[in-house]
C-alpha positions as CSV (number, residue, x, y, z in Angstrom):
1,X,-9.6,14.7,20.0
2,X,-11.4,16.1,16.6
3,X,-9.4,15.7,13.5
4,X,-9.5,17.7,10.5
5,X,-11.3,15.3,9.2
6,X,-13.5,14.7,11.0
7,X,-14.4,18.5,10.7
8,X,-15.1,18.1,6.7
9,X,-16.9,14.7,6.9
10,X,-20.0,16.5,7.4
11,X,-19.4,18.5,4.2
12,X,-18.0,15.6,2.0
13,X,-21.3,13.2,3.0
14,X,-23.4,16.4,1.6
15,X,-22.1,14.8,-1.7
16,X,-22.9,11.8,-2.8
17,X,-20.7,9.2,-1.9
18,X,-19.4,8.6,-5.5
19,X,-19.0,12.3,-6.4
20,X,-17.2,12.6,-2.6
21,X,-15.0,9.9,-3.9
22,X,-13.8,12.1,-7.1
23,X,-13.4,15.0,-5.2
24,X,-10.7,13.0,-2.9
25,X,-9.0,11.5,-5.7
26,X,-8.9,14.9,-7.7
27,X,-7.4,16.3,-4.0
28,X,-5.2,13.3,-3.8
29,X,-3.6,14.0,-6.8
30,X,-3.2,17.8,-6.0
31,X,-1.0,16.8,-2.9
32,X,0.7,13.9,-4.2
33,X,3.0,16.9,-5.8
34,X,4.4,18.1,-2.7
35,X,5.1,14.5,-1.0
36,X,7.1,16.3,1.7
37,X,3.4,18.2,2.6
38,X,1.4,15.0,3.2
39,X,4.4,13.1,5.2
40,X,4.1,16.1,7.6
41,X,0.2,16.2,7.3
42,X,0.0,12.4,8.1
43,X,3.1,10.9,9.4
44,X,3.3,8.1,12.2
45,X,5.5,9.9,14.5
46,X,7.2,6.4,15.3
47,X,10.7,6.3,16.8
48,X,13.4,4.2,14.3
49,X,12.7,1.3,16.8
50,X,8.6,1.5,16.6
51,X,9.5,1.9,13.0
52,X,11.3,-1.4,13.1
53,X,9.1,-3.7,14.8
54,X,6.4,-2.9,11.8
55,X,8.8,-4.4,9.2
56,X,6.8,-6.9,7.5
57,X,9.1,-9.3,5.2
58,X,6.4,-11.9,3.5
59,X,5.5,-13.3,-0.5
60,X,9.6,-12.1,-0.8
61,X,8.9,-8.3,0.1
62,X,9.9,-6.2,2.3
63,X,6.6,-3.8,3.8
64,X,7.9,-0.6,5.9
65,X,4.7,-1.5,7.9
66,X,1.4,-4.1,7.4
67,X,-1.2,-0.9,6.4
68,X,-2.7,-1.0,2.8
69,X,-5.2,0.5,1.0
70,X,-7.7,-2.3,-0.7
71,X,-8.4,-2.8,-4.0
72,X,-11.5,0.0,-5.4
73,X,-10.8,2.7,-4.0
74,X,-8.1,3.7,-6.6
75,X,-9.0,1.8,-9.1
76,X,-7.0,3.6,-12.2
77,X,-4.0,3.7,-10.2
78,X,-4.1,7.2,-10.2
79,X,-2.7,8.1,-6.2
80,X,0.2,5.7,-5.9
81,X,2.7,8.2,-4.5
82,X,-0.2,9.7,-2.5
83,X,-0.4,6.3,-0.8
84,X,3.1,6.2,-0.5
85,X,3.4,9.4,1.1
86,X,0.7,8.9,4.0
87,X,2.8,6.7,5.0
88,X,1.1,3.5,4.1
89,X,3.3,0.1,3.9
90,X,1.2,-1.1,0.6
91,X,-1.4,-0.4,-2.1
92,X,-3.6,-2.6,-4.0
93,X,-4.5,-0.6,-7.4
94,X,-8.0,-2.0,-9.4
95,X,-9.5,-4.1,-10.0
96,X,-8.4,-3.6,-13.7
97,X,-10.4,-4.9,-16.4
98,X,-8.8,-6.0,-20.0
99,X,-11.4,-3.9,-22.3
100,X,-12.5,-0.1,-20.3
101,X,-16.0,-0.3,-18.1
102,X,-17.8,2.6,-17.5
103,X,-19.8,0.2,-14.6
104,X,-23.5,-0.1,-13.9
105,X,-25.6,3.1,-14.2
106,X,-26.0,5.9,-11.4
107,X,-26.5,6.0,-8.5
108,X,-24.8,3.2,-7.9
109,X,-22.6,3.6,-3.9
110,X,-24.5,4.6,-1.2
111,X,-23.4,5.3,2.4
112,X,-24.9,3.4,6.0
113,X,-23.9,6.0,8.5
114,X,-25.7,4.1,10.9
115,X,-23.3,0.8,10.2
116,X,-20.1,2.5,9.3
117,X,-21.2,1.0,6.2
118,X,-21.3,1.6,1.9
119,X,-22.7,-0.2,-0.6
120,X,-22.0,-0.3,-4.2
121,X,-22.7,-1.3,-7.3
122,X,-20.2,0.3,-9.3
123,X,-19.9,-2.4,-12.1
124,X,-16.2,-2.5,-12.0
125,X,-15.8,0.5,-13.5
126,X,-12.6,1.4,-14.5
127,X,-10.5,3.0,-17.5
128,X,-9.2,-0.3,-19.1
129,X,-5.9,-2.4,-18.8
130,X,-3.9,-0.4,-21.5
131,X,-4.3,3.1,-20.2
132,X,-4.1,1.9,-16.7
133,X,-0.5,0.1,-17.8
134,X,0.7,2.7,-19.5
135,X,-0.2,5.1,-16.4
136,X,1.4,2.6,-13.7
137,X,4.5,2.8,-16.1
138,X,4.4,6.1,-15.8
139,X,4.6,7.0,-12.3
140,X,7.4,7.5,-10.0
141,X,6.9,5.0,-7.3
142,X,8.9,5.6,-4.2
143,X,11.7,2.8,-3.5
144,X,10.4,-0.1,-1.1
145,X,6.6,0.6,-1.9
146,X,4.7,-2.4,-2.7
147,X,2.3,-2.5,-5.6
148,X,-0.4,-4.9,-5.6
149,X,-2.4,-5.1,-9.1
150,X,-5.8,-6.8,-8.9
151,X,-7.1,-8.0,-11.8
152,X,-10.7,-9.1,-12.9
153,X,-12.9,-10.0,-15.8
154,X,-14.1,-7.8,-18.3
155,X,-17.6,-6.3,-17.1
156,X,-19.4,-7.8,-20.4
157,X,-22.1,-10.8,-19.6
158,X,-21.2,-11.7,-23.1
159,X,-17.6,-12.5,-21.9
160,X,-17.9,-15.9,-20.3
161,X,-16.6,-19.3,-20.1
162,X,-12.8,-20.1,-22.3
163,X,-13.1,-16.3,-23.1
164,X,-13.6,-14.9,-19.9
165,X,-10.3,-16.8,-18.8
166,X,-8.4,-15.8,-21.7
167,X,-9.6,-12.4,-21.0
168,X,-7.8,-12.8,-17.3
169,X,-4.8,-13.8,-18.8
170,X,-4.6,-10.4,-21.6
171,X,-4.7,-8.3,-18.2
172,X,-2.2,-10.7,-16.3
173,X,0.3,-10.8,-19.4
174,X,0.1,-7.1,-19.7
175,X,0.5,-6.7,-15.8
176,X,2.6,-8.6,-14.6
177,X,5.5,-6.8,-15.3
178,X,4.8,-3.9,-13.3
179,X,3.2,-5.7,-10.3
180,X,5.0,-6.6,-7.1
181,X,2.0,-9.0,-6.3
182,X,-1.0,-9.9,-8.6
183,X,-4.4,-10.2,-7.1
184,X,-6.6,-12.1,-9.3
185,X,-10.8,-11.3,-8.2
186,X,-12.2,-14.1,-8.7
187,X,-15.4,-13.2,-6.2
188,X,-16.9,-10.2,-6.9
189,X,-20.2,-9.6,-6.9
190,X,-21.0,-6.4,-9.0
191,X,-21.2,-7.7,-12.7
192,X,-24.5,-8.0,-14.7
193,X,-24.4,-12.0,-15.1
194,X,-23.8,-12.0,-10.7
195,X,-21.0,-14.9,-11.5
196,X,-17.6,-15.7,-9.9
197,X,-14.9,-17.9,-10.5
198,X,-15.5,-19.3,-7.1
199,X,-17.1,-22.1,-8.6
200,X,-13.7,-25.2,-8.3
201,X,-14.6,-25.8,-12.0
202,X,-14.4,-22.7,-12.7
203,X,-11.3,-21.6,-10.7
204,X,-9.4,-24.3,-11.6
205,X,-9.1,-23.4,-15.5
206,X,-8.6,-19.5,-14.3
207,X,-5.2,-20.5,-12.2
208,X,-3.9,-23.0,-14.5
209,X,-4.0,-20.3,-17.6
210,X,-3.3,-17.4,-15.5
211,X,0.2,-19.6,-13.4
212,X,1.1,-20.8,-17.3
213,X,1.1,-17.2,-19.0
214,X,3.2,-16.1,-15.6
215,X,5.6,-19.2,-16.1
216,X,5.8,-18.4,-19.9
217,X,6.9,-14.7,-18.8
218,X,9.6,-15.7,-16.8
219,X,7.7,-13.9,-13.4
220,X,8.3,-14.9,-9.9
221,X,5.6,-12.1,-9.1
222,X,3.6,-13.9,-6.5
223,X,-0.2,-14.3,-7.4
224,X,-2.8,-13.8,-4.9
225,X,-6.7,-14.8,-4.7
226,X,-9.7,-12.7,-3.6
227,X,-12.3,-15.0,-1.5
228,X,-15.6,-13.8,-0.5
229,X,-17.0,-13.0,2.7
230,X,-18.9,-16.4,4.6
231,X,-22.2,-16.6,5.4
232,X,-21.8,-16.3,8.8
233,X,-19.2,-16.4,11.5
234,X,-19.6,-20.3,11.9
235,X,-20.0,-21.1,9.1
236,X,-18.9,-24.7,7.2
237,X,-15.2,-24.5,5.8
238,X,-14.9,-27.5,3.5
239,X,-16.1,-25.4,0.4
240,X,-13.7,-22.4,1.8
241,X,-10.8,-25.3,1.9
242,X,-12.0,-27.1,-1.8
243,X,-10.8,-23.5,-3.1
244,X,-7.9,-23.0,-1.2
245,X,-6.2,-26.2,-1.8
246,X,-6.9,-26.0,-5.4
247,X,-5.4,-22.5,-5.4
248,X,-2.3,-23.7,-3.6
249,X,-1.6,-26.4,-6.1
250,X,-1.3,-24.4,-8.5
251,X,1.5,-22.0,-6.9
252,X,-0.7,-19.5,-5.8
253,X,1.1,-17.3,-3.1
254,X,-1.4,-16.5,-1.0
255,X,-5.4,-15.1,-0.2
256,X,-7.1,-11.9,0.3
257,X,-10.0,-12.0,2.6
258,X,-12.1,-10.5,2.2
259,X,-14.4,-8.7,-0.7
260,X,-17.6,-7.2,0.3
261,X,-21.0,-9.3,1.0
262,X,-24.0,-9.5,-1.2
263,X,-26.3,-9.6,1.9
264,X,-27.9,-7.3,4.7
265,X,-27.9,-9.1,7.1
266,X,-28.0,-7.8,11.3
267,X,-27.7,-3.5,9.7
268,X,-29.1,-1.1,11.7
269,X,-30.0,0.7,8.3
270,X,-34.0,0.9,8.0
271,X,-35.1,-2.0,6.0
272,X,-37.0,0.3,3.9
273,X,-33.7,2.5,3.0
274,X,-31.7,-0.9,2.6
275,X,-34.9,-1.6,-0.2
276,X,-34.6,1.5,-2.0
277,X,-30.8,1.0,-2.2
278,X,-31.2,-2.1,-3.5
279,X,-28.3,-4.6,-4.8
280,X,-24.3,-4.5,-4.4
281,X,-21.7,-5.5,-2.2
282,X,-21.7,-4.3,1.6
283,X,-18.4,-2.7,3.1
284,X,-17.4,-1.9,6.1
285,X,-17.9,-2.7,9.8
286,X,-20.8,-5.5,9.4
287,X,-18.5,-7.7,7.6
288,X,-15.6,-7.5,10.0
289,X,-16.3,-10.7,12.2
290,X,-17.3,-12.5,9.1
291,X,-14.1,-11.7,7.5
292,X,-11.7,-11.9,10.8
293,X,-13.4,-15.2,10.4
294,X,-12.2,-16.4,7.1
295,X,-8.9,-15.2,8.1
296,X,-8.5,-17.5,11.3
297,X,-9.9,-20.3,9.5
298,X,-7.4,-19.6,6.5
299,X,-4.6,-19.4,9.1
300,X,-5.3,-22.3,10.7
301,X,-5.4,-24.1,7.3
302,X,-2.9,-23.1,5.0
303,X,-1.2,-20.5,7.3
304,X,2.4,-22.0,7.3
305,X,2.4,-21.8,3.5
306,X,-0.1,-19.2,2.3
307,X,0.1,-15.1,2.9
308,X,-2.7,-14.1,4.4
309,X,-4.1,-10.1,3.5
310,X,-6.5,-9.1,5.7
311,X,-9.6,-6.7,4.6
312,X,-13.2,-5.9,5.4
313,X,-14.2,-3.3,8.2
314,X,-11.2,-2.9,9.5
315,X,-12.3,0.4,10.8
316,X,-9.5,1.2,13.9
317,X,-6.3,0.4,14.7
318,X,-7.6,-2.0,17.3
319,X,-9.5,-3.7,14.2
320,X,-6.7,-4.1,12.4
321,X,-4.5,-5.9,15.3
322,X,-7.3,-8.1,15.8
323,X,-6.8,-9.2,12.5
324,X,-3.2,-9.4,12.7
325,X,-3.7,-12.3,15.2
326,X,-6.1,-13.4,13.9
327,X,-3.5,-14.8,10.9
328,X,-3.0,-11.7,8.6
329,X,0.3,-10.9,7.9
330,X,-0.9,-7.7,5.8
331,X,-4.3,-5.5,6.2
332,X,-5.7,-3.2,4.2
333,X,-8.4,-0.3,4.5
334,X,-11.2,0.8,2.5
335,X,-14.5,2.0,4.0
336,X,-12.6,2.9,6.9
337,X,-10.9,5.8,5.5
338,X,-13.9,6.8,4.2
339,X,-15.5,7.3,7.6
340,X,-12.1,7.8,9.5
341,X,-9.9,10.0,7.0
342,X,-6.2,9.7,6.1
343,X,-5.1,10.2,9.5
344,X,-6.4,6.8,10.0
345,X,-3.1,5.5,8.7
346,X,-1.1,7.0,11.1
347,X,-3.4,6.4,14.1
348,X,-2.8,2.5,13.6
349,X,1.0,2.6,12.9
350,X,1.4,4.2,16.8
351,X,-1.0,2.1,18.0
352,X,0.2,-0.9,16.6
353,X,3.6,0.0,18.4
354,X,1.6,0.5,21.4
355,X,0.1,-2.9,21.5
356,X,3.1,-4.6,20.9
357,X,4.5,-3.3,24.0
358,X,1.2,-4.1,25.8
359,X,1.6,-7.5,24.5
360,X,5.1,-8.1,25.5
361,X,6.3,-8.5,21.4
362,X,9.1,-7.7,19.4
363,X,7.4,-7.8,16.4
364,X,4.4,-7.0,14.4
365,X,5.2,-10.6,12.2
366,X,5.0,-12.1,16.1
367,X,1.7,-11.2,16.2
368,X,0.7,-13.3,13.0
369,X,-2.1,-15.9,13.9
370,X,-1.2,-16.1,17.5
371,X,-5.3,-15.7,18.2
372,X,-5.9,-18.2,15.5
């Protein structure tokens, strides 16, 4: 059955998709005034019961349901009651920067119909830790709606080494506070030098500062790491487990997985299109087996004492169950909405409830890993 939506897509992808992207988050915050209007507009429709069984209690929260947005698509924090409202269990706000970016120059995100795809190159835009701080402090957040704040380094090539990790801890000092989890993004690929902390020498110094300025705070806020995408679907864990173990050593909570993919590879996307598009980090449905990957491997690892978030073309509600049993306890959207729309959210909270009675379960927390 057509959706709304679906019935303005082909009017939003006239625009280009970062000028589409402004228009939703200048509608967004038109409707986030009347809260009661979007609820109606978007809501579940699930009995208390079906309600229920989507509880998610994990990293010492309580979740009304596993949905999320992922980190990027409101980077300033500027929709949180939106999010709220549409009825999703979660957001992740960023990534947040210490010193304001205004990213890599235009154009710079670029849609794969073809693939259910983007790509950007955005440069980590985004307006800068204090005005983002003083914004989150701000705004009424409903009761029982987790914030997740993901942090990152300063996009400056200049910025590197001791002061790229002290420039981590300024965001995490300031953020802390005001964050029911703290993501730190150690993996991206859209900044002008093309490093990451994933490096263990590098990561290691990152935690240890980052876990010490937390500790020095007082916070039991429970710190998260970004991992990228592998390779491939098989691909050789030992380097995936190096990280993980060093992360978890140093009393960090749990992993998101995953961010987007520097690669191309197996798009239906004309190779010549992909070429004048050029670099940044894929999105979307391509990555979806690579990241269901990293999830089961993670699961199967670490999954009795890590949180596992889920993220990377999760594109369905069927998508997102996969990667429920796959080991994530929490999953999150991104180019999804973009192709699917708001109602998205709802469509996977009734058919969650749906495939828990298919599958005989009580819960969606029994569902956790059980195809890992």
């Amino acid at each position: 059955m057509p959706t709304l939506y679906s019935a303005l897509r082909p009017l939003l992808f006239r625009a280009s998709p970062e000028g589409a992207h402004h228009l939703s988050i200048r509608a967004g915050k038109l409707g986030q005034r009347v809260p009661g209007l979007l609820r109606t507009l978007f809501r579940a429709g699930l009995s208390s019961e079906q309600a229920a069984r989507l509880q998610v209690r994990t990293l010492g929260l309580e979740f009304s349901n596993p949905v999320g947005i992922a980190a990027g698509l409101d980077k300033n924090a500027e929709l949180v009651p939106m999010w709220a409202a549409v009825g999703l269990g979660f957001c992740e706000v960023g990534s947040i920067s210490a010193r304001p970016s205004e990213g890599n120059p235009r154009p710079r995100a670029f849609r794969l119909p073809a693939d259910r795809a983007l790509v950007n190159r955005m440069g980590l835009n985004n307006h800068g830790l204090e005005t983002i701080a003083r914004r989150i402090e701000g705004t009424r957040r409903p009761a029982g709606f987790p914030l997740a704040i993901n942090i990152v380094k300063t996009h400056d090539p200049a910025i590197l080494g001791d002061a790229g990790v002290q420039d981590f801890v300024e965001s995490a000092r300031r953020l802390l506070p005001l964050a029911d989890l703290l993501v730190l993004n150690v993996s991206c690929p859209n900044t002008t030098e093309g490093k990451t902390f994933e490096d263990p020498d590098a990561l290691a110094p990152l935690l240890d500062a980052v876990m010490s300025a937390r500790a020095e705070l007082g916070s039991t806020v429970p710190v998260l790491v970004k991992l990228s995408p592998p390779a491939a679907v098989d691909f050789d864990g030992g380097a995936v487990n190096a990280l993980v173990h060093l992360a978890l050593e140093r009393g960090i909570a749990g992993f998101v997985a995953t961010n987007t993919a520097s690669d191309r590879g197996g798009l239906r996307t004309p190779a010549a299109q992909l070429e004048a598009i050029g670099a940044g980090g894929l999105s979307g449905a391509p990555i979806a087996a690579r990241a269901e990957a990293l999830v089961r491997h993670l699961y199967r690892e670490v999954g009795g004492h890590s949180t596992i978030i889920g993220v990377g073309g999760i594109d369905s509600p069927e998508e997102a169950y996969r990667r429920i049993r796959a080991g994530a306890s929490l999953v999150e959207l991104y180019t999804g909405l973009v192709y699917e729309g708001p109602g998205l959210v709802g469509r996977t909270a009734r058919r969650l409830a749906e495939l828990l009675d298919r599958d005989g379960l009580g819960s969606i927390q029994e569902a956790v890993g059980l195809d890992a």
